[in-house]
GUPAZA-345736 format. One record per residue: y, z, x of N, C-alpha, C in turn; residue in three letters; residue number from 0. Coordinates in pm, whole numbers, plus 50000, padded with zeros to 5 digits. Example, Ala and Ser with C-alpha at 12.3 -4.5 7.8 and 13.67 -1.06 7.14 Angstrom:
2
nv,nw,nu,cav,caw,cau,cv,cw,cu,type,seq
49431,50780,51319,49550,50780,51230,49670,50780,51320,ALA,0
49775,50708,51285,49894,50714,51367,50003,50787,51290,SER,1
% end
This chain:
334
nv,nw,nu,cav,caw,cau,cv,cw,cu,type,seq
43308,59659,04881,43174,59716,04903,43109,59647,05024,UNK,0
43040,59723,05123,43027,59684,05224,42865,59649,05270,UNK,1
42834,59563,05120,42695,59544,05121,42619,59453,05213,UNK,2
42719,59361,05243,42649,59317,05402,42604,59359,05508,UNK,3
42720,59407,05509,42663,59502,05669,42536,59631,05640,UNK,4
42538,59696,05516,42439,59782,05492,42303,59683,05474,UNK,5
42288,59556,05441,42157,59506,05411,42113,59454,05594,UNK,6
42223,59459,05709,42176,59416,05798,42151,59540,05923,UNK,7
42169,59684,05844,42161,59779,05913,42028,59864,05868,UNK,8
41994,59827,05744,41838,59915,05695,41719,59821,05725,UNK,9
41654,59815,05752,41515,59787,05780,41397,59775,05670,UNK,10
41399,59884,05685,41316,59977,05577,41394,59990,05403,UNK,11
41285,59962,05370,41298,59910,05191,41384,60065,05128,UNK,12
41313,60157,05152,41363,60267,05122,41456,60313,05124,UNK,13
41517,60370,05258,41633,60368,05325,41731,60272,05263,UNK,14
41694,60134,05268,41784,60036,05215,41885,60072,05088,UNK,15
41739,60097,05017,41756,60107,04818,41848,60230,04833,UNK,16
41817,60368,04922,41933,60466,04908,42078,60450,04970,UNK,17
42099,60384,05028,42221,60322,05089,42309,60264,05026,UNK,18
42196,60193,04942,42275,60051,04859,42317,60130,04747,UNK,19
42269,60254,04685,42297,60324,04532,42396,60404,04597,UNK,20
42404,60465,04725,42501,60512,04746,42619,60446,04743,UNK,21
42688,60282,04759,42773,60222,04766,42807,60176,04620,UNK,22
42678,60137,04567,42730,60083,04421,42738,60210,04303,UNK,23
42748,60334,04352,42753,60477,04288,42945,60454,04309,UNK,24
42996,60390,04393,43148,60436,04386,43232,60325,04289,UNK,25
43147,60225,04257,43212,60075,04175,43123,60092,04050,UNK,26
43009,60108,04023,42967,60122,03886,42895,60265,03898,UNK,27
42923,60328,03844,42917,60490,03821,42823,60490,03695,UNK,28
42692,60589,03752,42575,60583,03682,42546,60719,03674,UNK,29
42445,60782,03595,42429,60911,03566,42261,60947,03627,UNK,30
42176,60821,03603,42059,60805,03676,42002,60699,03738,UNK,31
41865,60650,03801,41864,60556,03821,41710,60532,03842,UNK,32
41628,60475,03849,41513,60398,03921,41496,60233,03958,UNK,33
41445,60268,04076,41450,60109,04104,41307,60105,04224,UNK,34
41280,60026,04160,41127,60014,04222,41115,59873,04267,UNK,35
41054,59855,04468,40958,59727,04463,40827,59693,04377,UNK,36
40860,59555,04404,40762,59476,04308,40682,59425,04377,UNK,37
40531,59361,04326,40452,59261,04382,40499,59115,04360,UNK,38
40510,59040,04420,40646,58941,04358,40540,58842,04297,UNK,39
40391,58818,04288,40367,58740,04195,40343,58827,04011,UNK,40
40254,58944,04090,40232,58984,03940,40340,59056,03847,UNK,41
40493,59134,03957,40589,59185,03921,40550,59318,03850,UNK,42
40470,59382,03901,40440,59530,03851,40480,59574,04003,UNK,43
40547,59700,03920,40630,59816,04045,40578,59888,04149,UNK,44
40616,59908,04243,40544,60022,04333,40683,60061,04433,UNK,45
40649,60159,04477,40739,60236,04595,40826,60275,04499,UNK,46
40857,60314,04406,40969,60405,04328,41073,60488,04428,UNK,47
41166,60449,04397,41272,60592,04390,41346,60617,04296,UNK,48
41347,60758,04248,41444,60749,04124,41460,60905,04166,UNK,49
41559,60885,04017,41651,61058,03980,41684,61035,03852,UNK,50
41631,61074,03782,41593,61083,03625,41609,61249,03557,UNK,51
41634,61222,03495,41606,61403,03414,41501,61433,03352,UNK,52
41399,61323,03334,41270,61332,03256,41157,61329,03375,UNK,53
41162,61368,03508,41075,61328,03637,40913,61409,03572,UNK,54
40907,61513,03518,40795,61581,03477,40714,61487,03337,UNK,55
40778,61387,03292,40717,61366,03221,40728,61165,03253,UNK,56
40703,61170,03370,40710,61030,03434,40601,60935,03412,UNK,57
40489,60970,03351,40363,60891,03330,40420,60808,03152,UNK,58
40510,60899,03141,40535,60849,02946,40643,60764,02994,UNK,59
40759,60808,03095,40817,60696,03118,40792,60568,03171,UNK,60
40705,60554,03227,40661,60473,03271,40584,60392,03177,UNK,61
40508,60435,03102,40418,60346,02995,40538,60306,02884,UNK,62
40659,60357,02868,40680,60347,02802,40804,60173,02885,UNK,63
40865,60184,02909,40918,60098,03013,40803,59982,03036,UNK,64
40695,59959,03042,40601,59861,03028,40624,59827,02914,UNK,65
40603,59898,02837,40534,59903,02700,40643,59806,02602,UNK,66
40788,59820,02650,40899,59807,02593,40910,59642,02612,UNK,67
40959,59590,02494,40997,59433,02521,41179,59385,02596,UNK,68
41237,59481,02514,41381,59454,02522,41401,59527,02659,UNK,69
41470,59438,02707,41496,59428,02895,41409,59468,02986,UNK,70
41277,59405,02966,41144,59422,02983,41177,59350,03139,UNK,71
41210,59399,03275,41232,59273,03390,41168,59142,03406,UNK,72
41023,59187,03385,40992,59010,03363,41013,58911,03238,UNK,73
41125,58987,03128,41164,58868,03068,41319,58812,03074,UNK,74
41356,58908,03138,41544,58861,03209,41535,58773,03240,UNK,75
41602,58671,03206,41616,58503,03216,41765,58564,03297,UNK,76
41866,58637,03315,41980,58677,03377,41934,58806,03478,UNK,77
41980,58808,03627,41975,58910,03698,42055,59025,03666,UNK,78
42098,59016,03531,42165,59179,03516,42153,59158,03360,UNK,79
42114,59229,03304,42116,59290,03143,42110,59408,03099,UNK,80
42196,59439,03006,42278,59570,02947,42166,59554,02784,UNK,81
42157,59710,02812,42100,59758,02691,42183,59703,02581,UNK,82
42319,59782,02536,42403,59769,02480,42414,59599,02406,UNK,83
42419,59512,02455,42429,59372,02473,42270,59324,02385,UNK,84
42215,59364,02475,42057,59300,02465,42006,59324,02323,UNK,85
42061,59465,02263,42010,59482,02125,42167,59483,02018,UNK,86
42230,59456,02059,42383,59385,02015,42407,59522,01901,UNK,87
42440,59614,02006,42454,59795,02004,42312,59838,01931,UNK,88
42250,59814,01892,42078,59885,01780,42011,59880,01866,UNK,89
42093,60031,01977,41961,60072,02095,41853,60108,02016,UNK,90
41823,60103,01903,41671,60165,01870,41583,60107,01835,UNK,91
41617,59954,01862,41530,59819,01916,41460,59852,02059,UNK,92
41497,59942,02112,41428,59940,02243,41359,60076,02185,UNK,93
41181,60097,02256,41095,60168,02237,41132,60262,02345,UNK,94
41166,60251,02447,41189,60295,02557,41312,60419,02520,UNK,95
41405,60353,02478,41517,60453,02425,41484,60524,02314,UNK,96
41412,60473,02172,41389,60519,02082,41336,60633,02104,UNK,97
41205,60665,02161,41093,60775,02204,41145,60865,02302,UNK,98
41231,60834,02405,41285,60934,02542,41439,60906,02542,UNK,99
41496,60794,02597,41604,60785,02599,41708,60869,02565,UNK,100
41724,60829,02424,41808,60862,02316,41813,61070,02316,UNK,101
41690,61100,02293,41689,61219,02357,41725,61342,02496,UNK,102
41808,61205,02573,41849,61220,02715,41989,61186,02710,UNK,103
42058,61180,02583,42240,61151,02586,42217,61008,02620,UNK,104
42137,60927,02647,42144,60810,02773,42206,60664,02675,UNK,105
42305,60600,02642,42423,60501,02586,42433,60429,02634,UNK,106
42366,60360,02778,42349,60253,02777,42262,60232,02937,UNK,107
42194,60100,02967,42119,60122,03071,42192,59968,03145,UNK,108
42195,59941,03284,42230,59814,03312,42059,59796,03428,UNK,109
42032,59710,03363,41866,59648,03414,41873,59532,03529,UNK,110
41899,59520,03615,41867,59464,03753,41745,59398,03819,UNK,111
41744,59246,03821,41613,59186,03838,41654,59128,03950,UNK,112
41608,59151,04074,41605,59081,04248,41472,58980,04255,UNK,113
41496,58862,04228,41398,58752,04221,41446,58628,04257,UNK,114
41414,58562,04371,41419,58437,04437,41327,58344,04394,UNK,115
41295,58256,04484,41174,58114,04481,41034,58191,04503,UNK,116
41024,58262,04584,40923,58347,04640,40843,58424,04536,UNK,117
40952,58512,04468,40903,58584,04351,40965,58707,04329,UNK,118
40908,58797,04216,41003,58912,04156,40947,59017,04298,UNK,119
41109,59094,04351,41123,59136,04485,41088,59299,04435,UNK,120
41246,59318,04330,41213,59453,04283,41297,59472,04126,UNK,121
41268,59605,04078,41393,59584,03938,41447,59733,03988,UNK,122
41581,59727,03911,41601,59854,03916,41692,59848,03743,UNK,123
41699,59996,03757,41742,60090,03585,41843,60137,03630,UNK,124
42026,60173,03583,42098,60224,03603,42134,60295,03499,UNK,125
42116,60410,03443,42151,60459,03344,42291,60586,03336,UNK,126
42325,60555,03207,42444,60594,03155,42464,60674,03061,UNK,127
42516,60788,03075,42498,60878,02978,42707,60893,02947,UNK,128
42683,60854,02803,42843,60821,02742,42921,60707,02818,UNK,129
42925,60618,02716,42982,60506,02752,42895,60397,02778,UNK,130
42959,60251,02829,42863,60163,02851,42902,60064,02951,UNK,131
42821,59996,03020,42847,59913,03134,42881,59816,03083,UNK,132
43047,59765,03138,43113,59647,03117,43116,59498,03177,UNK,133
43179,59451,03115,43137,59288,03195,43174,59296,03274,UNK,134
43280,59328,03334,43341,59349,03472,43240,59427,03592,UNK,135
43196,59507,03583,43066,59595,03623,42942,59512,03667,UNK,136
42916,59403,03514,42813,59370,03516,42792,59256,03582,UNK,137
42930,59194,03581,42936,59065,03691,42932,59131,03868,UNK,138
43015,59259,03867,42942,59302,03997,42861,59307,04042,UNK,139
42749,59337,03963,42615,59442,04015,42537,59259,04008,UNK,140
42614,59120,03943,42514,59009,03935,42552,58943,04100,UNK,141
42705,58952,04164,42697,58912,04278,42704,58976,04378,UNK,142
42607,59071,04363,42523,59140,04422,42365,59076,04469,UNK,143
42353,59029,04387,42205,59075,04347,42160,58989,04468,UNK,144
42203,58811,04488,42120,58754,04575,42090,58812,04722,UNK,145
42213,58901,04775,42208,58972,04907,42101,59026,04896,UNK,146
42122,59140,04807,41997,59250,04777,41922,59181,04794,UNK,147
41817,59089,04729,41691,59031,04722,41678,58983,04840,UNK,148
41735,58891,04953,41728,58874,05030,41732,58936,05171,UNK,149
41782,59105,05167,41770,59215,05231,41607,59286,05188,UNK,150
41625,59255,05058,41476,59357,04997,41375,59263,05084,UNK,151
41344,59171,05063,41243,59044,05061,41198,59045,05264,UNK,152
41358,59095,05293,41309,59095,05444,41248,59223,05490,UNK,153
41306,59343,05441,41262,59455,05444,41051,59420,05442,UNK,154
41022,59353,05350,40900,59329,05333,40821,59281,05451,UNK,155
40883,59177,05473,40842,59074,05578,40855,59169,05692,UNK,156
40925,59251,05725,40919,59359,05873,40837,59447,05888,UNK,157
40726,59488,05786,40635,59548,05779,40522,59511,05843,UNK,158
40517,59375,05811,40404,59327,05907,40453,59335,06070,UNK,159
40549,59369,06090,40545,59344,06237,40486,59491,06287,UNK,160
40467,59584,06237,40436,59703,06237,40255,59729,06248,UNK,161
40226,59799,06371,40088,59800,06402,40058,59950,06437,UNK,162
39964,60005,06352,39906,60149,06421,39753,60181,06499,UNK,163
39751,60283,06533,39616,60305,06523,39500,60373,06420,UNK,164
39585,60453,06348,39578,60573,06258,39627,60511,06186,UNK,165
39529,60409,06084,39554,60336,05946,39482,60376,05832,UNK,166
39545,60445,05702,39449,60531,05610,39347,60445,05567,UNK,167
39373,60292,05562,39262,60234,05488,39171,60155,05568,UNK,168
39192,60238,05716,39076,60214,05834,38999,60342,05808,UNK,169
39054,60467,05776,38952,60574,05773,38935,60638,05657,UNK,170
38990,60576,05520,38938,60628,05393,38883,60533,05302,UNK,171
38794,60525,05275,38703,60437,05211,38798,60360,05050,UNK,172
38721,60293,04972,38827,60244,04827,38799,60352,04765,UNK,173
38924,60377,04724,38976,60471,04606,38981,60463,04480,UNK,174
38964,60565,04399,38925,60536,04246,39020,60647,04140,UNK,175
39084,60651,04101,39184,60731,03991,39129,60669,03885,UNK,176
39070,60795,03799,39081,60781,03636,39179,60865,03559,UNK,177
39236,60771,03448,39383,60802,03400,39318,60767,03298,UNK,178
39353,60867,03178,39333,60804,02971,39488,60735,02983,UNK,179
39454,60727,02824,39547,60588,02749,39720,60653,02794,UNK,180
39737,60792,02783,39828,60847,02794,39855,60820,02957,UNK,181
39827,60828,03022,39857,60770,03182,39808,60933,03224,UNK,182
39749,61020,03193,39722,61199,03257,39634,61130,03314,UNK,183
39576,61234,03455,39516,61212,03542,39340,61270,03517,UNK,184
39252,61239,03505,39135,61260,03448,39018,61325,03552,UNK,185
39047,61215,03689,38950,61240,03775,38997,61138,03884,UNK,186
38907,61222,03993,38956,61083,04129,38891,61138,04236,UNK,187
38842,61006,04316,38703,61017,04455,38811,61106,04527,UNK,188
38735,61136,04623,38827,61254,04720,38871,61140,04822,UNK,189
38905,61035,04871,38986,60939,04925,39138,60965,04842,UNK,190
39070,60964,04750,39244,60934,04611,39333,60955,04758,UNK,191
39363,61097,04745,39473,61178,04773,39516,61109,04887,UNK,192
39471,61102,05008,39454,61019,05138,39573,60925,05071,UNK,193
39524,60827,05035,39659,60688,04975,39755,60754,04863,UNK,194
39753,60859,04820,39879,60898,04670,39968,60944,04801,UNK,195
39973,61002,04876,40039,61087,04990,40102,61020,05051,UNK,196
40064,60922,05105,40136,60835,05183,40232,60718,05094,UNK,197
40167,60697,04990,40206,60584,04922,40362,60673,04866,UNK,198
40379,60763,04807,40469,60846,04760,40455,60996,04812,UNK,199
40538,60967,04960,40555,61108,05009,40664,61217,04929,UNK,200
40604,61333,04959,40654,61424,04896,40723,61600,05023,UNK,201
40815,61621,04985,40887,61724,05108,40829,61824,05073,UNK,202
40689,61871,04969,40640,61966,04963,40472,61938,04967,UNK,203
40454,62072,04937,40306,62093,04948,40200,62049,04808,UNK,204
40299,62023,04686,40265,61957,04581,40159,61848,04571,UNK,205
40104,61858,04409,39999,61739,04414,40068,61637,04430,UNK,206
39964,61527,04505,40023,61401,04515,40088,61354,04376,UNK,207
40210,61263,04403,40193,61141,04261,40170,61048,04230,UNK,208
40090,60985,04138,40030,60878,04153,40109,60732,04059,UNK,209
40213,60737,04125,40304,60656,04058,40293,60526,04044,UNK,210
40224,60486,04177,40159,60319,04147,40103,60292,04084,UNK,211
39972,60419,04058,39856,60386,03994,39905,60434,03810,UNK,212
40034,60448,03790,40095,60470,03663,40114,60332,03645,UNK,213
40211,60266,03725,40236,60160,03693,40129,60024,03724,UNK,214
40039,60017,03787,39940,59908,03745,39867,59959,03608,UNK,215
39840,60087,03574,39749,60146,03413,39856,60072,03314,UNK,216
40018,60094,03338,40062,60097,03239,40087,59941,03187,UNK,217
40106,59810,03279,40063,59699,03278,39973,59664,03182,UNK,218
39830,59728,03222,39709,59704,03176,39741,59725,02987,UNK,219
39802,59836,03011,39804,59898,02842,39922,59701,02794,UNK,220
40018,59744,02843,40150,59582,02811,40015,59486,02826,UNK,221
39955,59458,02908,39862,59324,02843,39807,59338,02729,UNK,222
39689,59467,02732,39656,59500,02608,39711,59416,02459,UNK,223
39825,59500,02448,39914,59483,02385,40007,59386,02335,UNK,224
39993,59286,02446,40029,59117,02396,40193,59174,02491,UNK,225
40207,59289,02554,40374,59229,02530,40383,59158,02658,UNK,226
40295,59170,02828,40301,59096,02884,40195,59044,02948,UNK,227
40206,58914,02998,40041,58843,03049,40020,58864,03254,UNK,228
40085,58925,03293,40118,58933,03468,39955,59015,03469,UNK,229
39938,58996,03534,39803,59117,03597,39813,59222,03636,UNK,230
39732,59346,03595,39797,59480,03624,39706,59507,03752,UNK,231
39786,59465,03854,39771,59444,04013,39911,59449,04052,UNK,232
39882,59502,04170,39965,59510,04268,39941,59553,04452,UNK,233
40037,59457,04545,40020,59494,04667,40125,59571,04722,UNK,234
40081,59692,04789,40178,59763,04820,40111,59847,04965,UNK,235
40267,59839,05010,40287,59846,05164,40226,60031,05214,UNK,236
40131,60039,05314,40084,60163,05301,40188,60232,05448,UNK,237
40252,60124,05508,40265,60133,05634,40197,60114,05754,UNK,238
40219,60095,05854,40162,60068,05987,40119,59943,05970,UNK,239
40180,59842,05883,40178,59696,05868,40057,59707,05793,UNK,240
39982,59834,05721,39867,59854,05630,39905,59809,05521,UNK,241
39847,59750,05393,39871,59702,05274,39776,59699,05191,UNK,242
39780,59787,05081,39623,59817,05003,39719,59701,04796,UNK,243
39586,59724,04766,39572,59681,04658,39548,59767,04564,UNK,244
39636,59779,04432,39618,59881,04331,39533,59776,04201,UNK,245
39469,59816,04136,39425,59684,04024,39332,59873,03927,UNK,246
39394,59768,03797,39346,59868,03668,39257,59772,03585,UNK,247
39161,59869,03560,39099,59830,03466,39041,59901,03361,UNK,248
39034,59858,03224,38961,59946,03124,38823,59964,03135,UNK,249
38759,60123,03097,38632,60158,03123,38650,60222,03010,UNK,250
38505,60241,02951,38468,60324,02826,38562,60490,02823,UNK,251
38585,60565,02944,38657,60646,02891,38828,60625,02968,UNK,252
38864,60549,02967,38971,60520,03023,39037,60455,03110,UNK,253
39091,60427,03235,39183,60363,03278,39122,60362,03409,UNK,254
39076,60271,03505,39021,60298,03625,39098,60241,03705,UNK,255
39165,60278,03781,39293,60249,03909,39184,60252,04041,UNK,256
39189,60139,04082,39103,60117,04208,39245,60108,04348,UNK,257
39229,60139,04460,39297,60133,04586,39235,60104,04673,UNK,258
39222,59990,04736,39144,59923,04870,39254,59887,04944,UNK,259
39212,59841,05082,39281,59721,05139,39306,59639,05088,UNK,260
39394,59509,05136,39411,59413,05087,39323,59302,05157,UNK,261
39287,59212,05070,39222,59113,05141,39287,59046,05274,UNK,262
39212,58939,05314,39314,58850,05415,39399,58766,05328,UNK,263
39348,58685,05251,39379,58644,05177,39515,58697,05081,UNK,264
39497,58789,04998,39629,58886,05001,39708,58900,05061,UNK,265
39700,58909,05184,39752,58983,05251,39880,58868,05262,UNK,266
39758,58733,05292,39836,58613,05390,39921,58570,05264,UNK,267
39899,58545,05179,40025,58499,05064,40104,58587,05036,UNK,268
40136,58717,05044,40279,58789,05068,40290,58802,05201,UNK,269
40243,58712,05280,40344,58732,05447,40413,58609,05401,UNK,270
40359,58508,05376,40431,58407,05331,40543,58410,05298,UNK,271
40492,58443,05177,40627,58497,05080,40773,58538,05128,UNK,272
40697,58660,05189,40853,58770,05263,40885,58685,05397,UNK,273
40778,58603,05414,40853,58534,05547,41016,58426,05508,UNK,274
40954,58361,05401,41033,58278,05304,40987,58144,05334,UNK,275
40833,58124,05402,40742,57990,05418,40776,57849,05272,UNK,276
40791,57788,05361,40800,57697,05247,40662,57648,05159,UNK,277
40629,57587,05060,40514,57561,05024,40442,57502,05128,UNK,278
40457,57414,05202,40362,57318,05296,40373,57402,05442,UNK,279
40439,57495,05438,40426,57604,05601,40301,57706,05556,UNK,280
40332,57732,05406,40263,57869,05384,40122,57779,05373,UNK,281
40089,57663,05297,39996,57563,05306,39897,57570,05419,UNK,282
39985,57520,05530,39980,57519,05663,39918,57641,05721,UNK,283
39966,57737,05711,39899,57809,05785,39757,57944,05662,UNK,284
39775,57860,05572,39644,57924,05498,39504,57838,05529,UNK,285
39592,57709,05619,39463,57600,05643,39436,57661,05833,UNK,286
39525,57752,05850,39549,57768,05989,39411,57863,06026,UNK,287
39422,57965,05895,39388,58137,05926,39222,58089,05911,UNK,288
39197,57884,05851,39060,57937,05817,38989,57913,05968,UNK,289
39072,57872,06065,39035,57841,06209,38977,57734,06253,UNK,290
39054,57635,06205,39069,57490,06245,39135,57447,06339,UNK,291
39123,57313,06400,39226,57303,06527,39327,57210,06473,UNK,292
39430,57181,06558,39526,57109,06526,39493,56956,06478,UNK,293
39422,56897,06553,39386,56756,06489,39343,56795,06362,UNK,294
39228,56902,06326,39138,56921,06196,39250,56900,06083,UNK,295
39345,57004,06129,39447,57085,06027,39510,56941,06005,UNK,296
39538,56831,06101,39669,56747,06053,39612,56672,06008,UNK,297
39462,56592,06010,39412,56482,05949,39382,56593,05791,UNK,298
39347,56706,05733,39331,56754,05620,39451,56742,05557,UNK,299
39542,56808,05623,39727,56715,05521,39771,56585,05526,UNK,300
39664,56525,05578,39748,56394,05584,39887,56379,05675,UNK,301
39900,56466,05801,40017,56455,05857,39977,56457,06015,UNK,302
40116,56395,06099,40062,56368,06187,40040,56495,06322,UNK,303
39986,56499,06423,39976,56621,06528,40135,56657,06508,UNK,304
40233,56579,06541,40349,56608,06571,40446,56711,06499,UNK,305
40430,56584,06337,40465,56697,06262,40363,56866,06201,UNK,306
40271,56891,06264,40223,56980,06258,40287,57085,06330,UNK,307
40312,57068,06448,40347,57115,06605,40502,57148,06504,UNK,308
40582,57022,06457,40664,57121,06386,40710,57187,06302,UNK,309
40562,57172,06205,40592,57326,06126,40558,57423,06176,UNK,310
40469,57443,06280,40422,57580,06374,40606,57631,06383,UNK,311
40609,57560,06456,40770,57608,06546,40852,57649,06421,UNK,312
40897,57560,06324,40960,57658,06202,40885,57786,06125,UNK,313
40751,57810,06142,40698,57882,06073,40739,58006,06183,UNK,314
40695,58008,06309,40746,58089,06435,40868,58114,06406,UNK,315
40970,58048,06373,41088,58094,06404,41159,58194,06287,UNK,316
41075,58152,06137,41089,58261,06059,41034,58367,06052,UNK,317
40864,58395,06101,40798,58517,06093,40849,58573,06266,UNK,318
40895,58530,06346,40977,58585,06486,40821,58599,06551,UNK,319
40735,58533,06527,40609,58521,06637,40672,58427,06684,UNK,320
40541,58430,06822,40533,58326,06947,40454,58247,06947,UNK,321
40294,58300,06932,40183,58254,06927,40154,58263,06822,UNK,322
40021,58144,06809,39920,58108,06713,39891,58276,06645,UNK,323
39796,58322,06764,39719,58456,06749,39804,58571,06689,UNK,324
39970,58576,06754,40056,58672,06677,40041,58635,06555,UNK,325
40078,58545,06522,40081,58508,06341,39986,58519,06298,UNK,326
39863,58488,06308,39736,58496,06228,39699,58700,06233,UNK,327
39741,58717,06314,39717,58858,06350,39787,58914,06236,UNK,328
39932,58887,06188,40026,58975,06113,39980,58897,06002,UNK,329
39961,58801,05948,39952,58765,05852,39802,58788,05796,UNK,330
39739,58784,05868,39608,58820,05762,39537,58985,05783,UNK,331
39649,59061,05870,39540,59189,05924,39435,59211,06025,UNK,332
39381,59112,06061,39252,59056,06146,39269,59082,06301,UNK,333
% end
């Protein structure tokens, strides 16, 4: 499998993820799939791609996949876990299968978690209809995984190098989606559409989908619920090095999905991140963005001009800036 060279030929997250299912479609043979980026601190999904047989009724899959404990991605202590395994064959330990699944032929799922030092990158679902993913399979798809994450993670980090003029969340104000308990769509400011469109383009003239704003609601419901404590937030890439913020919250009649920009602040701790900053670079230059000078910055760490001068130069040499001003520019939006 010629997953090297494909993680150093895609760019783009998207592109990537279809490339890569196209290669691991000829060594582990799947019947469906979704695999979605993550926000890598709070690890709720965004940018979906999938091919499912249940796509019309994607708001239940989705709550329900939150909702579910057993191979829940943020509790995989292993980068690959099998349905089959996980409930030691009593798929009807999983809520997820019990309610939809099972109703879909679907016998076993292999669950995929791409997570470094940085944080959870993305998960993906491989599903199987008759039969079940073997150890042999499953040790594939595990030495796999660190490339992937480290292809995904850069994919991220190249976004910021990306600058437009025509940025939606320069000319559409914050956005508001109301969704009930069921994840249906209730109501939404006339911005909505502006960010559902872009965020999840579509080859037709169809309503937008609001798939992010499924998956930060459906979070919200998993906290609710005790099954997980992450925040139902998420940052996700709008393009043109744009990056808005999804965040849910409960209101008397339901589910309020807010869409803004991202702060600077935001912004600057996932450049970090995807840059692969070490703690005292990413440190460094969060003491950088507040616009201090070099003496300020090195007597506040306790370090000297010198070694300041060379974390600049390693921090440069991973985000591929030159200047001060390039970096502060990509990293905070400003």
């Amino acid at each position: 499998m010629s997953v090297a060279r494909l993680c150093t030929t895609y760019g783009d997250a998207r592109q990537l993820r279809l490339a890569l299912l196209q290669e691991l479609r000829t060594v582990v043979p799947f019947d469906a799939y979704a695999w979605l980026l993550t926000d890598p601190v709070t690890e709720v999904g965004t940018a979906p791609i999938a091919d499912v047989p249940c796509l019309p009724e994607l708001p239940n899959l989705i709550r329900l996949k939150y909702s579910t404990t057993v191979n829940r991605w943020t509790h995989q202590t292993e980068p690959v876990s099998r349905l089959r395994c996980a409930t030691s064959g009593e798929l009807g330990r999983s809520m997820l299968w019990q309610e939809m699944l099972a109703g879909l032929g679907v016998t076993d799922i292999a669950s995929v978690v791409f997570r470094d030092r940085a944080g959870c990158w993305s998960f993906l679902d491989l599903w199987r209809i008759g039969g079940e993913f073997s150890d042999a399979e499953a040790a594939l798809l595990a030495r796999s995984v660190e490339v992937f994450t480290e292809a995904l993670r850069r994919c991220v980090s190249r976004t910021f190098e990306q600058s437009g003029t025509d940025r939606v969340a320069d000319r559409a104000g914050p956005a508001v989606l109301l969704l009930s308990s069921d994840l249906s769509v209730q109501a939404q400011t006339s911005e909505t559409d502006q960010y559902l469109r872009v965020l999840v383009p579509r080859d037709d003239d169809g309503p937008a989908i609001p798939a992010g704003a499924y998956n930060v609601a459906a979070q919200l419901l998993a906290v609710e619920d005790g099954v997980d404590n992450h925040p139902p937030t998420a940052r996700v890439h709008l393009g043109d090095g744009d990056w808005v913020t999804l965040r849910a919250a409960r209101i008397t009649s339901g589910i309020a999905v807010s869409i803004e920009a991202c702060s600077p602040g935001e912004r600057l701790d996932l450049y970090c991140r995807s840059a692969g900053l070490t703690a005292r670079e990413s440190e460094l230059l969060r003491r950088l963005a507040g616009g201090i000078d070099t003496a300020t910055l090195a007597r506040q760490m306790f370090l000297s001009t010198h070694t300041v001068q060379d974390h600049l130069k390693s921090i440069f040499a991973k985000t591929g800036t030159n200047s001060r001003r390039e970096l502060l520019t990509r990293a905070t939006g400003r």
